[in-house]
N, C-alpha and C positions, 0 to 999 in steps of 0.2 A: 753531774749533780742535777737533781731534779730543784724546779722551784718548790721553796716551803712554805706553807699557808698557815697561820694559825689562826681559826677561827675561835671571837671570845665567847666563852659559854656563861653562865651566872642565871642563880634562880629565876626563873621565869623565860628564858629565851626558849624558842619554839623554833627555831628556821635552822640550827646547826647542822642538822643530820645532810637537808636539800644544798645547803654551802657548801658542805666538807663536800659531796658525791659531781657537784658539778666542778669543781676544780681536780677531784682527783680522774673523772672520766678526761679532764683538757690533759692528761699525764705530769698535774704538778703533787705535791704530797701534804694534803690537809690532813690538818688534826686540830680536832675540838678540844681545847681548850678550858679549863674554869679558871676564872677569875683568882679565887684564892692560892690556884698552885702560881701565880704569878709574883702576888703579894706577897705568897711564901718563899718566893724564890725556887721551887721546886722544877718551876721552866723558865728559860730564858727568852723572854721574847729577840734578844741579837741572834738566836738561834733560824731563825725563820726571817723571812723576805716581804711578807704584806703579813700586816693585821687586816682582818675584816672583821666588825661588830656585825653579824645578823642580826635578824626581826625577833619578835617579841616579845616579852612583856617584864622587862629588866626588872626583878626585886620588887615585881606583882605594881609599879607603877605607883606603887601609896601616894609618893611626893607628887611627880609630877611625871609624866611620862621619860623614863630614863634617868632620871635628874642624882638619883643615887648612883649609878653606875656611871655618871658624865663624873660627881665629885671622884670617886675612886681611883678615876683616869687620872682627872687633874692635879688631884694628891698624893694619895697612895703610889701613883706610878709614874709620877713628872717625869724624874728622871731618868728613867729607864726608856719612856716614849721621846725625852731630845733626842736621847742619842741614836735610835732609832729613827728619828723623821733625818738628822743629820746626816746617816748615811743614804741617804736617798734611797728609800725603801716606801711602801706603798701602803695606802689603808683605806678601806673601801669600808661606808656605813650602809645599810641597808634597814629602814624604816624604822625601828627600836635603836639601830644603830647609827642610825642620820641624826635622832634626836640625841644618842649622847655623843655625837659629833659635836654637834652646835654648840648645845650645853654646856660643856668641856672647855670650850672655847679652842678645840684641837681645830677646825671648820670656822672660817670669817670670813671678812672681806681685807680685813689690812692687815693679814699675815699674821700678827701677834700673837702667839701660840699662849691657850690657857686664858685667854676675855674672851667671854660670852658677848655678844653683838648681836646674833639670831635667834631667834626660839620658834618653837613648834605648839601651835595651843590649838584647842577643842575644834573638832571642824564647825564649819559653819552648820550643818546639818543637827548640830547637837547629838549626835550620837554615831556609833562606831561604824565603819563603813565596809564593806567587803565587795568591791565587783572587780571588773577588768576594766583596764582603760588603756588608752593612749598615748604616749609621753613623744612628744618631738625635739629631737636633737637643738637647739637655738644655738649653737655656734662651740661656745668650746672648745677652741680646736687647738688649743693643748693642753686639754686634758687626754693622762692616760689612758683609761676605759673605755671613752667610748668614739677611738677610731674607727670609721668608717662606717658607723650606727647612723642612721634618718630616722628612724622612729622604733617602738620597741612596745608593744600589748604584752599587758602582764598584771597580773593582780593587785588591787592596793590591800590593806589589810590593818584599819588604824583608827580609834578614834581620836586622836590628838596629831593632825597632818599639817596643819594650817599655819604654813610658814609666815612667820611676821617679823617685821626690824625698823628700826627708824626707817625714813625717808632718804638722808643721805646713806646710809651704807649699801641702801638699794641703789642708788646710783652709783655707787662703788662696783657694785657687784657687775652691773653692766658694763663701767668703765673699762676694768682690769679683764671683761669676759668671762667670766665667772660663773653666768646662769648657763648651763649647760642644759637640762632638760626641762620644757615647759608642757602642759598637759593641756591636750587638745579640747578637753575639754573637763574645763576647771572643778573637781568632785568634791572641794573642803576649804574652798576659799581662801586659798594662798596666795600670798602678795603676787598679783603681775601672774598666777596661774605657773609659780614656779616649782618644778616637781625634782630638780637636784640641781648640787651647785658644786664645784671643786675649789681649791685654793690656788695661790696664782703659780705653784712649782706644776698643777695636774694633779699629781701624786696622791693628793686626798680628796674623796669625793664622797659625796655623799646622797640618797635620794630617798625617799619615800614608798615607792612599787617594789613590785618583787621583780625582780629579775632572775633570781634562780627557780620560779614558780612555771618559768615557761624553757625549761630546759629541754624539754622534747615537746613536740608540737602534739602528742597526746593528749596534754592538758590541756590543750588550747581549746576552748570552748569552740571555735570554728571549725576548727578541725572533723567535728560530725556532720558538717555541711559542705565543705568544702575539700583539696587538697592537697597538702602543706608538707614542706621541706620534712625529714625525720625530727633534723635538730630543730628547736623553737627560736624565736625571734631575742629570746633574752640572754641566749650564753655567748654571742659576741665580746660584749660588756666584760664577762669572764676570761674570755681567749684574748681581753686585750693586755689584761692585768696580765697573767700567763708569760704571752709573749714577750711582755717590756722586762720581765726577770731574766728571763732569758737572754733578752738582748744588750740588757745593762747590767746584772745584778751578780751575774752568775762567772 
């Protein structure tokens, strides 16, 4: 049995097609997803081994960046995602889907599935931001993802990045190891310059950049000046998700 991916799709997401191709190139078997065939029951999410939320612009954003598609999680699909996070299976958010991580309150610091504790609000730039950057591993080290990653270039793509939270649950967050990626250099004024954070099992992580954006080092804007591995710096991240199915799940 191969690992199965289901990537969540809902009006407005933009990154499913780049998730589903870098997971089924690792040889696991993605499939994009919509939101309502879940709701309707028409798919089983216990069918599949990680949920990942991709990037873009969840239900055009009205509310609040993701904020409708974090409620849906949290209500429409409670219980369908315990029993799911219970069997220890995996779920990875990536920048539309970091924000309805948090939001969801699926994404914390003290475990409590379904309270919101973090949020994601307007960069400090005042408006949407698109370059490449730098993200450094700060420790994590257990989280699933991103073994054996030091650092990872790769697109940000966002105007609402700017992680904020009380002051102790940032201390939380460091306590329990928690901040997993921090940017080298800070693009939207996120608390402490933090650019992803996991829960304290690994299993759920979540960050801001793209990682499936730098799948082959094609993309890589350096890459016409320099020269670079075939694969890009971002599909580790993916081959780690990958592997831990394999090695636990399957």
């Amino acid at each position: 049995m191969n690992p199965k991916i289901l990537v969540l799709r809902t009006a407005g997401t933009n990154c499913d097609y780049e998730t589903v191709n870098v997971f089924n190139y690792l040889g696991a078997e993605a499939k994009a997803v919509h939101i309502n065939s879940l709701e309707r029951k028409e798919v089983s999410l216990q069918d599949f081994h990680a949920l990942v939320l991709p990037g873009g612009f969840a239900d055009g954003d009205y509310i609040s960046s993701a904020r409708i598609l974090a409620n849906k999680l949290s209500f429409n699909l409670r219980e369908e995602l315990q029993k799911f996070l219970e069997e220890k299976k995996l779920v990875l958010g990536i920048c539309n889907g970091f924000q309805a991580l948090v939001k969801s309150g699926l994404l914390n610091s003290s475990g409590e599935k379904f309270k919101q504790e973090i949020s994601l609000i307007s960069n400090d730039s005042g408006h949407f931001q698109d370059e490449w950057i730098s993200m450094k591993n700060n420790g994590g080290k257990h989280c699933v993802w991103t073994k054996e990653i030091e650092s990872v270039y790769c697109p940000i793509n966002h105007g609402e990045g700017k992680l904020v939270m009380p002051e102790e649950t940032l201390k939380e967050l460091y306590e329990k190891d928690l901040v997993v990626f921090k940017y080298e250099k800070n693009p939207n004024g996120s608390m402490d310059s933090i650019a992803g954070i996991c829960d304290s099992t690994g299993r759920i992580f979540g960050l801001m950049p793209h990682p499936e954006k730098n799948i082959y080092s094609v993309t890589d804007p350096r890459s016409t000046r320099t020269e670079l591995p075939f694969e890009g710096e971002g599909i580790q991240l993916f081959r780690n998700g990958v592997t831990y199915i394999r090695e636990n799940l399957i």
